[in-house]
C-alpha positions as a Python dict, from the first residue, in 0.01 Angstrom:
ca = {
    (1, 'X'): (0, 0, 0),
    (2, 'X'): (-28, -49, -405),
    (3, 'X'): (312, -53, -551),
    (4, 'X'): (496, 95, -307),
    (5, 'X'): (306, 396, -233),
    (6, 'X'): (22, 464, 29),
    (7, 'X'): (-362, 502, -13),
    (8, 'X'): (-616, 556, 174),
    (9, 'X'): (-951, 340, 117),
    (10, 'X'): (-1261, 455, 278),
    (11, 'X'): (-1616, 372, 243),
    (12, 'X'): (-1704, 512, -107),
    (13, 'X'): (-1387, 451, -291),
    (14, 'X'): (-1386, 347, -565),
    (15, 'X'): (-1143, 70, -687),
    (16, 'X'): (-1298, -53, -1061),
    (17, 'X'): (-1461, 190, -1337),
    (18, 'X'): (-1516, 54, -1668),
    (19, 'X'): (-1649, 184, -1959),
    (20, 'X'): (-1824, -137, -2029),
    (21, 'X'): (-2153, -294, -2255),
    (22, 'X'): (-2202, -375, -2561),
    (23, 'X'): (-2533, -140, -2542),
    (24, 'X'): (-2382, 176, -2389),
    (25, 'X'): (-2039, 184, -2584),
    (26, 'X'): (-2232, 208, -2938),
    (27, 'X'): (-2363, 537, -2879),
    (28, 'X'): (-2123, 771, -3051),
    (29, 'X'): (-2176, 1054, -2846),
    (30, 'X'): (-2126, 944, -2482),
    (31, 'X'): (-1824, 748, -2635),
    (32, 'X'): (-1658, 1041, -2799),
    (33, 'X'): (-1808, 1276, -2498),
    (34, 'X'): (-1587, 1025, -2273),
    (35, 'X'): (-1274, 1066, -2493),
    (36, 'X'): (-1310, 1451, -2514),
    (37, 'X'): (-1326, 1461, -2129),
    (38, 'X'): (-1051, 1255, -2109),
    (39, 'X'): (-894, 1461, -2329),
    (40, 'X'): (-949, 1791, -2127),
    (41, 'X'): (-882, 1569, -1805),
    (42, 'X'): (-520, 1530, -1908),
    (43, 'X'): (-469, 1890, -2033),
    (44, 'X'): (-575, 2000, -1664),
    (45, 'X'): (-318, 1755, -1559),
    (46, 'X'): (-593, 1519, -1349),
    (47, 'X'): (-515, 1156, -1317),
    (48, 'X'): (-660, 871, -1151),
    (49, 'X'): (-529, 650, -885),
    (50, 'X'): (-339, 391, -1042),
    (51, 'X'): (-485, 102, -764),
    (52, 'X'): (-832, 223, -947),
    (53, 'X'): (-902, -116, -1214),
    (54, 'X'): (-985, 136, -1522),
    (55, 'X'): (-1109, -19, -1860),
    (56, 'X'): (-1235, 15, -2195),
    (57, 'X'): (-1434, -298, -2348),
    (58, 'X'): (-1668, -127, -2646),
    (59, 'X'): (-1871, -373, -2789),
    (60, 'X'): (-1770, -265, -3154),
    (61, 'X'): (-1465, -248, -3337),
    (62, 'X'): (-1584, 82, -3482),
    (63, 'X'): (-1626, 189, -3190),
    (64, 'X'): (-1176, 189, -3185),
    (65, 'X'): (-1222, 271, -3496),
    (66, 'X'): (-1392, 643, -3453),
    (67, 'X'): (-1186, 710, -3091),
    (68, 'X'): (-867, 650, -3305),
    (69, 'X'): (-1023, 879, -3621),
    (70, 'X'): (-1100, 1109, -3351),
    (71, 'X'): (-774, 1165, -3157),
    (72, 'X'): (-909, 1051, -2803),
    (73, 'X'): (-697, 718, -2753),
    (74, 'X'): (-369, 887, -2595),
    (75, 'X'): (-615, 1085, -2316),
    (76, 'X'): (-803, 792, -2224),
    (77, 'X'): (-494, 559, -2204),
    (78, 'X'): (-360, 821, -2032),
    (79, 'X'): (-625, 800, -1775),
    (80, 'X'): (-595, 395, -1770),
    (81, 'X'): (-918, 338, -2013),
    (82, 'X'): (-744, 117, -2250),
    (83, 'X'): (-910, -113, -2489),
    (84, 'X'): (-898, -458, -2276),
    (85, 'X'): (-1128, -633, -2536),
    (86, 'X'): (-1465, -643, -2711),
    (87, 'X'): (-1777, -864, -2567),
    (88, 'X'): (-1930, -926, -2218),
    (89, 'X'): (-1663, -759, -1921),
    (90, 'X'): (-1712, -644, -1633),
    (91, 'X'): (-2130, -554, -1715),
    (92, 'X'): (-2093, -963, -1661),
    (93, 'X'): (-1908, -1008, -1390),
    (94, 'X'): (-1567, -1074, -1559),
    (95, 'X'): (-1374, -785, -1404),
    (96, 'X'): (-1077, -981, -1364),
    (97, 'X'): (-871, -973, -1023),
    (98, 'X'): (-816, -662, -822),
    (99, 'X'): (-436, -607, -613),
    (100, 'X'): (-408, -866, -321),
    (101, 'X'): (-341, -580, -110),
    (102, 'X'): (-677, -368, -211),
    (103, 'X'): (-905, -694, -132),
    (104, 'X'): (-701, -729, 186),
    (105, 'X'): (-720, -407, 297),
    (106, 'X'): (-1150, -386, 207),
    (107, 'X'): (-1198, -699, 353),
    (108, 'X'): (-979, -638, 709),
    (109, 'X'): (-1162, -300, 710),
    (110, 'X'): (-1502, -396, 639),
    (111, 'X'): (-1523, -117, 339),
    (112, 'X'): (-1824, -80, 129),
    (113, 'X'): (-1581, 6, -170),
    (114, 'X'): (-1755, 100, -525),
    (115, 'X'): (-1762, -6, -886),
    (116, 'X'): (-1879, 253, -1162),
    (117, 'X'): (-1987, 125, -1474),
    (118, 'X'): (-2148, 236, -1791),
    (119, 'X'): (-2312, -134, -1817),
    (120, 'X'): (-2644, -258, -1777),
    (121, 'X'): (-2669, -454, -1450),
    (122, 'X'): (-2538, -391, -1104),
    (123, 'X'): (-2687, -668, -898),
    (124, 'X'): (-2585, -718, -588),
    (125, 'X'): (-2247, -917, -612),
    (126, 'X'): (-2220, -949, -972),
    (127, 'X'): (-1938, -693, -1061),
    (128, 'X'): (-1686, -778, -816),
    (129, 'X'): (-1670, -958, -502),
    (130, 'X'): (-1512, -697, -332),
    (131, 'X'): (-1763, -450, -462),
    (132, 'X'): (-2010, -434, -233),
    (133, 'X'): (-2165, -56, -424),
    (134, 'X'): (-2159, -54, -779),
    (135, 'X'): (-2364, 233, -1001),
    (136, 'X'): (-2398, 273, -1294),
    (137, 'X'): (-2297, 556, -1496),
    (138, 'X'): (-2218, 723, -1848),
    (139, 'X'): (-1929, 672, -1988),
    (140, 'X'): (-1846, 1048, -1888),
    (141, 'X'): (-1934, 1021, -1536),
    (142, 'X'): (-1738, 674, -1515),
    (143, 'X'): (-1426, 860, -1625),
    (144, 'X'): (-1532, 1193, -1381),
    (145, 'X'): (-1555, 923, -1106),
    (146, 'X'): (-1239, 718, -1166),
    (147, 'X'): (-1030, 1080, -1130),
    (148, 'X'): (-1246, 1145, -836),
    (149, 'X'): (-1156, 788, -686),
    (150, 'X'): (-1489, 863, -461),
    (151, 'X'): (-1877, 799, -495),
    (152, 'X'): (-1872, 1031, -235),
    (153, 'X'): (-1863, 1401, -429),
    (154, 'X'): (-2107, 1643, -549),
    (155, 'X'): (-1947, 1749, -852),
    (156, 'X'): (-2132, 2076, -832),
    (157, 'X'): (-1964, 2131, -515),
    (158, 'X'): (-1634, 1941, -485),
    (159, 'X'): (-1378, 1959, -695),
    (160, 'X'): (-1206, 1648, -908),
    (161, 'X'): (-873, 1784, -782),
    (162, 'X'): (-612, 2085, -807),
    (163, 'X'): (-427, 2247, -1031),
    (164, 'X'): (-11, 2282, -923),
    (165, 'X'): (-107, 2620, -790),
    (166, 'X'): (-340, 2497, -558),
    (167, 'X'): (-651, 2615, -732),
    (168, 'X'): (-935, 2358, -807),
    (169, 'X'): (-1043, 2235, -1121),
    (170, 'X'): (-1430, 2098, -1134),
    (171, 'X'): (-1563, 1862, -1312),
    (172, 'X'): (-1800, 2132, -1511),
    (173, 'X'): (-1443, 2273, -1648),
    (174, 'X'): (-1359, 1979, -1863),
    (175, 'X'): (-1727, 1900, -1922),
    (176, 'X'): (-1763, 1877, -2312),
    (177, 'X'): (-1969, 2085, -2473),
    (178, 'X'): (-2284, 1912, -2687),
    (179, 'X'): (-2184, 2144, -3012),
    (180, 'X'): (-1844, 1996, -2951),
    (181, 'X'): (-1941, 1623, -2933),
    (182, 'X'): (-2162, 1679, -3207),
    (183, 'X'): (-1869, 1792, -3454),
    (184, 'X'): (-1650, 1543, -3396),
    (185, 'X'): (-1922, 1308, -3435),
    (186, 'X'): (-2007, 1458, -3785),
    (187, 'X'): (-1651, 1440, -3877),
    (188, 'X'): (-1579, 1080, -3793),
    (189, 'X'): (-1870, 892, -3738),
    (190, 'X'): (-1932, 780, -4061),
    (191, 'X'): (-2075, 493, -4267),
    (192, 'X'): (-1789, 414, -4455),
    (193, 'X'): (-1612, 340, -4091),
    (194, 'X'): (-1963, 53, -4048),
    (195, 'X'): (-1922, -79, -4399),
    (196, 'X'): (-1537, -148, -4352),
    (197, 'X'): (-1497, -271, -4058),
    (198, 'X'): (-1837, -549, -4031),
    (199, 'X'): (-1732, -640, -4424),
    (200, 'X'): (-1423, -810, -4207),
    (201, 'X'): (-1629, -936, -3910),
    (202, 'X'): (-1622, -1314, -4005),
    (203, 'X'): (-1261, -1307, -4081),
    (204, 'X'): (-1119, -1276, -3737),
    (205, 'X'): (-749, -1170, -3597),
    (206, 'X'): (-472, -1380, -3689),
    (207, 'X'): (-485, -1533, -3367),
    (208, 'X'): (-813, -1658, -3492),
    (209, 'X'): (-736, -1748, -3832),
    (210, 'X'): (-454, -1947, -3712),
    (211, 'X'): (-666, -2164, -3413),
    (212, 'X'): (-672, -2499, -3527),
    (213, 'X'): (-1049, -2615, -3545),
    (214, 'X'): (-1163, -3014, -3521),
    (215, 'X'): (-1325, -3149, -3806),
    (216, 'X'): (-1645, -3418, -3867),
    (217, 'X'): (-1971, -3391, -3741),
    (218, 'X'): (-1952, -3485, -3405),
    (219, 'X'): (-1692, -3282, -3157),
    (220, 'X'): (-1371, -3462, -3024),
    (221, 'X'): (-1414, -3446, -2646),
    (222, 'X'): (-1070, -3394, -2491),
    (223, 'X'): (-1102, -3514, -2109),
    (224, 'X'): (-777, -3316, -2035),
    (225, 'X'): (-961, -2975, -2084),
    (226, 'X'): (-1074, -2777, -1812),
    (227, 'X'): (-1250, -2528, -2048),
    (228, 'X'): (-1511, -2751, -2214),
    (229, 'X'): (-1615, -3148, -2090),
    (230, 'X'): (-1873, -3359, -2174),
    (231, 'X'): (-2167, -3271, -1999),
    (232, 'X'): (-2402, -3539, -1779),
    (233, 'X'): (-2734, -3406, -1840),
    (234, 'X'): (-2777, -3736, -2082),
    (235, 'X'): (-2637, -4012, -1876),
    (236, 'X'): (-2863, -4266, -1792),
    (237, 'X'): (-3129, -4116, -1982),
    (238, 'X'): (-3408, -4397, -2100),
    (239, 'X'): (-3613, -4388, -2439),
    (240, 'X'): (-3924, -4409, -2227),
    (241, 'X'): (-4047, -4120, -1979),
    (242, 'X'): (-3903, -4172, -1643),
    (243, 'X'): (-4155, -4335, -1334),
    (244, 'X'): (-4253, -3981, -1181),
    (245, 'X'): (-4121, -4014, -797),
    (246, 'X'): (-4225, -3806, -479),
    (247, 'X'): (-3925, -3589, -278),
    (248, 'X'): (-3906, -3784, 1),
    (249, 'X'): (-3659, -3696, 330),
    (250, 'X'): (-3528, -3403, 182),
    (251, 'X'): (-3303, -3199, 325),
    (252, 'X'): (-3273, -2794, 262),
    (253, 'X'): (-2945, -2728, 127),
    (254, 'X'): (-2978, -2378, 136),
    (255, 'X'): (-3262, -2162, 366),
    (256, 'X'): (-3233, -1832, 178),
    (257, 'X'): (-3409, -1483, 204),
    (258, 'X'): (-3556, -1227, -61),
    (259, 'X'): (-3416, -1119, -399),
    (260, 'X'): (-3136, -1399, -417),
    (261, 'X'): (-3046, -1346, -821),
    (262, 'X'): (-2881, -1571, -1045),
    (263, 'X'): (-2527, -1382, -992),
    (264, 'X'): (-2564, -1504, -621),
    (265, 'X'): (-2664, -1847, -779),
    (266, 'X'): (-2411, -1916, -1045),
    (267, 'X'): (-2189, -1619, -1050),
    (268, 'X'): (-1971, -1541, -1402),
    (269, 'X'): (-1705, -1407, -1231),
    (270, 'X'): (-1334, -1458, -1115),
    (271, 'X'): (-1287, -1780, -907),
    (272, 'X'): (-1221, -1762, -587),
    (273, 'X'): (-897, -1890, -473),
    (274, 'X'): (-977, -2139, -159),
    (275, 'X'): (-1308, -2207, -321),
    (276, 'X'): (-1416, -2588, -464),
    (277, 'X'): (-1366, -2490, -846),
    (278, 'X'): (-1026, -2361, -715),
    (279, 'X'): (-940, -2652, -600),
    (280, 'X'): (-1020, -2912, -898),
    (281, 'X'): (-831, -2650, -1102),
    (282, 'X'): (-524, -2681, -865),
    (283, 'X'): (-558, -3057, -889),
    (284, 'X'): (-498, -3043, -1274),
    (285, 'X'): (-193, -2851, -1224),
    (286, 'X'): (-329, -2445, -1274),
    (287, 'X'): (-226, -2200, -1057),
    (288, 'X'): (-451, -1901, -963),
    (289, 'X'): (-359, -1650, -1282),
    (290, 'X'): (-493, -1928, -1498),
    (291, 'X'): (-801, -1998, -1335),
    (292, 'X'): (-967, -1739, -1511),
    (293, 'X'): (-1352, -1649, -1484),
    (294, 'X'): (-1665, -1894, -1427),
    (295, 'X'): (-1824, -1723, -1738),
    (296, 'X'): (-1528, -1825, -1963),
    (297, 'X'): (-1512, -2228, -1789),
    (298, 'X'): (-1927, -2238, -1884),
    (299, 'X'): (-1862, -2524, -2121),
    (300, 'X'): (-1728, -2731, -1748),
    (301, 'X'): (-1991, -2851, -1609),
    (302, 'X'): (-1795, -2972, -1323),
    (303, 'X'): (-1671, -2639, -1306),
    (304, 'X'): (-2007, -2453, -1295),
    (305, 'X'): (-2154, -2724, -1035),
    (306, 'X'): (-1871, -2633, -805),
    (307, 'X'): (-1911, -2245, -882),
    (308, 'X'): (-2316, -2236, -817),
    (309, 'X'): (-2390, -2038, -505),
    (310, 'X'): (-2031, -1938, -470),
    (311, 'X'): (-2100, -1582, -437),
    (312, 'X'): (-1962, -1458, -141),
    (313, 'X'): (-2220, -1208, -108),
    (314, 'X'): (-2464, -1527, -38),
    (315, 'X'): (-2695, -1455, 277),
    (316, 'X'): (-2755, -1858, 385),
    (317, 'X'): (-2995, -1789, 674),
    (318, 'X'): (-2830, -2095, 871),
    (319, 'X'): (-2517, -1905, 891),
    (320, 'X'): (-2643, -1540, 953),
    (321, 'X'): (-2395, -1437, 729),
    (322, 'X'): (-2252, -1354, 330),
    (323, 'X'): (-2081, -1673, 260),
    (324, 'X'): (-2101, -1951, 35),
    (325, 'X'): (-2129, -2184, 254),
    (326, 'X'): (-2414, -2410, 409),
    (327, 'X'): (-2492, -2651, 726),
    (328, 'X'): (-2484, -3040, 682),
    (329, 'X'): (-2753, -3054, 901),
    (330, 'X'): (-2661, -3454, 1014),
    (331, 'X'): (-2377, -3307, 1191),
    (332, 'X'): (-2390, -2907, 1202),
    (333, 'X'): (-2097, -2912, 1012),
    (334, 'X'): (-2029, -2571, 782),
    (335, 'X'): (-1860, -2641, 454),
    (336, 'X'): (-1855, -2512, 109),
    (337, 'X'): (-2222, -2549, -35),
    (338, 'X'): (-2104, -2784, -304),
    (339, 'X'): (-1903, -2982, -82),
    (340, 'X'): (-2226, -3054, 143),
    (341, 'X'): (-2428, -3098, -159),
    (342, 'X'): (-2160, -3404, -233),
    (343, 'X'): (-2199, -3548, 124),
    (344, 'X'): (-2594, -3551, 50),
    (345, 'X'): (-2519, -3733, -242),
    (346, 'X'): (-2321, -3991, -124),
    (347, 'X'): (-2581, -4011, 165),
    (348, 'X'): (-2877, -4034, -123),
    (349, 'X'): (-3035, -3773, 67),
    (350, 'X'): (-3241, -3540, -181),
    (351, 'X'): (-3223, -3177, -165),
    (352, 'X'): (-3452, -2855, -202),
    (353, 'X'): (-3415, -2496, -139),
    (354, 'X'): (-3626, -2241, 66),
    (355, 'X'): (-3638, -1902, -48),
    (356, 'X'): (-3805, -1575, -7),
    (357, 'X'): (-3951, -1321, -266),
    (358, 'X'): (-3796, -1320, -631),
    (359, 'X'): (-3604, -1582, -627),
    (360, 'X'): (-3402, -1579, -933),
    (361, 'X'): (-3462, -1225, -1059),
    (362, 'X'): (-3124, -1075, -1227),
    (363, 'X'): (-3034, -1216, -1610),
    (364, 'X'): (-3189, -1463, -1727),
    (365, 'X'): (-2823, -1727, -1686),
    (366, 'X'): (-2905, -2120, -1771),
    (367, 'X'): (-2637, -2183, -1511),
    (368, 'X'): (-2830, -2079, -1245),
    (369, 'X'): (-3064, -2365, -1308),
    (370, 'X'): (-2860, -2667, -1436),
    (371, 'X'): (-2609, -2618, -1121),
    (372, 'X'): (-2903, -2657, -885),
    (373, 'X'): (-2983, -2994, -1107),
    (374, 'X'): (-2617, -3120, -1083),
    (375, 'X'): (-2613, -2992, -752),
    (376, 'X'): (-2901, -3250, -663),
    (377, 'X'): (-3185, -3011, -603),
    (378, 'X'): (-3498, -3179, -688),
    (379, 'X'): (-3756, -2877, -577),
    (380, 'X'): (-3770, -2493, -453),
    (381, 'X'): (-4008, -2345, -254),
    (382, 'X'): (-4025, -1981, -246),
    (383, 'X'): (-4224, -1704, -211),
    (384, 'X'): (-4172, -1623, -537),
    (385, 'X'): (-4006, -1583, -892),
    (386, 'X'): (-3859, -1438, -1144),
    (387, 'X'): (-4064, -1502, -1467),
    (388, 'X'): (-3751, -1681, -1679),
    (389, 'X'): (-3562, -1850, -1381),
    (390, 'X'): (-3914, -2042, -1277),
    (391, 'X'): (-3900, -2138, -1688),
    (392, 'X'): (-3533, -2229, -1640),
    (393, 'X'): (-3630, -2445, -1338),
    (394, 'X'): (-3868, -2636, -1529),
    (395, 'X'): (-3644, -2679, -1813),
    (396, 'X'): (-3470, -2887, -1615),
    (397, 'X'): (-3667, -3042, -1401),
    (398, 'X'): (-3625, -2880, -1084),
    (399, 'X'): (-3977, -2832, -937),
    (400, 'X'): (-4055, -2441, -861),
    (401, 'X'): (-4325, -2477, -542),
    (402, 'X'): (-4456, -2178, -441),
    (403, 'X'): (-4546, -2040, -63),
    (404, 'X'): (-4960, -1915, -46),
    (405, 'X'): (-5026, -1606, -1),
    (406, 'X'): (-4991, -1439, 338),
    (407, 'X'): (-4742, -1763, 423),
    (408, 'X'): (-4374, -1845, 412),
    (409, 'X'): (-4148, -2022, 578),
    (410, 'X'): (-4120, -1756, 904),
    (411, 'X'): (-4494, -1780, 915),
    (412, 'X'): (-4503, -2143, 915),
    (413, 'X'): (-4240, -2219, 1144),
    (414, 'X'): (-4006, -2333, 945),
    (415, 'X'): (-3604, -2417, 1050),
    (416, 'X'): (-3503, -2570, 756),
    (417, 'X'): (-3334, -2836, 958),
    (418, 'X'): (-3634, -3073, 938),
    (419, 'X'): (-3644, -3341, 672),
    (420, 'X'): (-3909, -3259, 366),
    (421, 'X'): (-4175, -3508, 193),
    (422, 'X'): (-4316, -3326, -136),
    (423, 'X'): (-4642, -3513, -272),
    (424, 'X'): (-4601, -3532, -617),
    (425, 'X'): (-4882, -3764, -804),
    (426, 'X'): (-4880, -3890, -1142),
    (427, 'X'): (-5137, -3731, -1288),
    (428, 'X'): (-5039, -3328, -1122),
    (429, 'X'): (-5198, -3031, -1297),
    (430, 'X'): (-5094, -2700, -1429),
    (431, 'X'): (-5160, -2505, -1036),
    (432, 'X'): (-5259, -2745, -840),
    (433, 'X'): (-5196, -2768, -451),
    (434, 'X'): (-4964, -2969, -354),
    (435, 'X'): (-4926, -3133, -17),
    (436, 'X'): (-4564, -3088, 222),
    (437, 'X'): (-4503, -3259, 509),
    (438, 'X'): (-4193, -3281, 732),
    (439, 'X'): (-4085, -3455, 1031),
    (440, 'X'): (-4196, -3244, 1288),
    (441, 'X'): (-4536, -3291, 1230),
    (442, 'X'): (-4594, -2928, 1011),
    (443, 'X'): (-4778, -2961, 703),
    (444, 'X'): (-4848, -2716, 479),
    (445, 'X'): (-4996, -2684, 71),
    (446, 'X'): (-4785, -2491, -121),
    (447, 'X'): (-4910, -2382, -493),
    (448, 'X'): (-4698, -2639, -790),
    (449, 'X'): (-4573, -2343, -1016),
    (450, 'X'): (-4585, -2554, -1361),
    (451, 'X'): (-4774, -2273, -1532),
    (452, 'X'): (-4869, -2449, -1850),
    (453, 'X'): (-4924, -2838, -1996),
    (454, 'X'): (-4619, -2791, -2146),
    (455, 'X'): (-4426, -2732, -1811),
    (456, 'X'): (-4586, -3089, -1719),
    (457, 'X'): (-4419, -3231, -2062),
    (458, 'X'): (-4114, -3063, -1978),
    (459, 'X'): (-4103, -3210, -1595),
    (460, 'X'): (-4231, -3552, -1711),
    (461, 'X'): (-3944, -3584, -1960),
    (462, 'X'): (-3693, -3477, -1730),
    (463, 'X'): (-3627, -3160, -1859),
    (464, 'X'): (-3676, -2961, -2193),
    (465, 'X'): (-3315, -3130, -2276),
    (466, 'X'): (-3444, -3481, -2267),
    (467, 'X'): (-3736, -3385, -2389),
    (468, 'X'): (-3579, -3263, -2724),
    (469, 'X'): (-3350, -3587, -2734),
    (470, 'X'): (-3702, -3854, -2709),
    (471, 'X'): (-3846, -3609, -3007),
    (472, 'X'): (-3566, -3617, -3203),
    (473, 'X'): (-3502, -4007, -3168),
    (474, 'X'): (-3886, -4067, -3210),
    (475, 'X'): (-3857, -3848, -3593),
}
């Protein structure tokens, strides 16, 4: 039921298409290919569903400025596409909230409902939590999919819907033509349109020009906002390096499989409502509508510690399930991962991950390495990495082990309920073997993934943001 009327979700439907990306919307012809289908669209009297989450985010304003020139505005509007915005959308993860009744009614049922996009990633619980398919598309197809309100067509075959007589209209009907794209685009694409509108691009809205902005040189931290605190990566920090100290009794906070990517580690979008950065939200008096997105809270770093692995597409292998929650493994209790992370903390019980294959592959997000660190994570073993995430993990101190070949944790035995002792010796090496033990008895070598000398400097210091802070001072 979506505003009083009744639909019928299946798996397939789709519930969000966005024209979306900064890269995708500049092309003038797929934009103005979009708006001409839309155009035709409405003529032929198609709509789409209005439950569907349709939107337009280019990542230009001449991009508005050329669909306006061009006439196309009323048809897409007409279809839902309206401009929502310009920047990173729902390519990011920041679709926004979807009717209580849709989730509901996916979630009761089970449904692998869809998200079609014309962005540039589609990992695996990135666009939507309740978006368990997403594709992605032109920003033609996006628009020939939202009418359809199914992945589930051939457009050669099936038709986007009827005329009042009954008769069906296909999708190769409304199709633009490429002499007709390329006209308009000759008639108002134009340099002028570049010249005029970047010649105002530091100026702003008024909105903007009216913000009022803090002077001095250092930045007035206001411990009543929720958007942006003072970060902890500094306290306690010492001018001298720090003793280097072995993982000792370490517990796994998390025993996780292949292909976990930083949208299942620190996701950027909406917050869920019963989840841990829900609640210190509530606490300070927001209510849901104003809890916004994790991407737009990134300057809270209490925020982002309580949003890292809070995808609920999370596969924790000590649940056999898509959660984002873990085991306390003291006393088998489930619980939200960051509110076991805070029991280990208060136990000053040291924590590492297991993982399988590319852990960490997805975009390259600095969340998805400092929540680990103010999660308490000293050390990952995996099988192994994405390229930046192991540099991220360094850069902050988190020690990126790595499984030998032809072993992992299956092939070793491994529960991840046993406590972990990492050897870690003053003078390690760019490669080196490194020795793990745990209380069963197991020991294994697993290979120390600091790649370079400077991944030693980095790790010595810290992290690359104490490392930076001793250089500085020491100038």
């Amino acid at each position: 039921m979506y505003n009083g009327t009744q639909y019928q979700l299946k798996h397939g439907s789709v519930i969000i298409a966005a024209i979306t990306s900064c890269t995708n919307t500049s092309n003038p012809s797929v934009m103005l290919g979009a708006g001409l289908l839309a155009k035709n669209a409405v003529a032929a009297g198609l709509t789409v569903a209005p439950y569907i989450k349709t939107s337009l985010s280019p990542g230009s304003g001449v991009v508005t400025y050329y669909l306006q020139e061009s006439g196309v505005i009323p048809a897409l509007e007409k279809l839902g596409f309206d401009i929502v915005g310009y920047g990173c959308m729902t390519c990011i993860g920041n679709s926004g909230s979807i009717d209580e009744n849709i989730a509901n009614a996916i979630e009761k049922n089970d449904l692998v409902c869809c998200g079609v996009l014309s962005g540039n990633r589609n990992f695996e619980g990135r666009i939507h939590p309740n978006t368990r398919a997403n594709y992605l598309a032109s920003p033609l197809l996006v628009i020939a999919y939202a009418i359809a309100g199914t992945v589930d067509i051939d457009f050669e075959t099936d038709p986007l819907g009827h005329r009042p007589d009954g008769t069906p209209i296909y999708l190769k009907e409304i199709w633009p033509t490429r002499n007709e794209i390329q006209e308009i685009e000759k008639k108002h694409v134009i340099p002028a349109m570049f010249a005029e509108v970047y010649a105002k691009i530091e100026t702003g809205s008024s909105n903007w020009q009216n913000l009022n902005a803090p002077s001095g040189k250092l930045y007035p931290w206001d411990s009543s906002s929720t958007y942006i605190k003072k970060p902890p990566f500094f306290e306690g920090m010492t001018k001298e390096l720090p003793p280097s100290k072995a993982v000792s009794n370490a517990r796994v906070l998390l025993f996780l499989g292949d292909s976990v990517t930083t949208d299942h580690i620190s996701p950027a979008g909406s917050i869920g409502r019963n989840s841990p950065a829900a609640r210190y939200l509530a606490q300070r008096g927001l209510t849901p509508k104003d809890f916004n997105s994790y991407g737009s809270r990134r300057g809270n770093d209490a925020i982002m510690a309580r949003g890292t692995f809070a995808n609920i597409r999370l596969v924790n292998k000590f649940l056999n399930k898509a959660a984002p929650r873990t085991i306390y493994i003291p006393t088998n209790e489930e619980m939200d991962v960051f509110d076991c992370a805070e029991r280990y903390k208060k136990d000053n019980t040291s924590l590492i991950l297991i993982c399988g294959k590319d852990y960490g592959s997805g975009s390259s997000r600095d969340w998805a390495a400092k929540g680990p660190y103010l999660l308490g994570i000293r050390a990952v073993i995996a099988e192994s990495y994405e390229r930046i995430h192991r540099s991220n993990l360094v850069g902050m101190g988190i020690v990126p082990l790595q499984f030998l070949p032809g072993e992992n944790a299956e092939s070793l035995g491994l529960t991840g309920r046993e406590l972990y002792n990492i050897d870690l010796p003053a003078d390690l090496k760019p490669g080196q073997h490194i020795q793990v033990t745990v209380d069963s008895g197991k020991s294994f070598e697993v290979l120390l993934r600091f790649d370079t000398e400077v991944d030693l400097t980095y790790y010595q210091h810290g992290g690359i943001l104490n490392y930076m802070v001793r250089k500085v001072a020491k100038a």
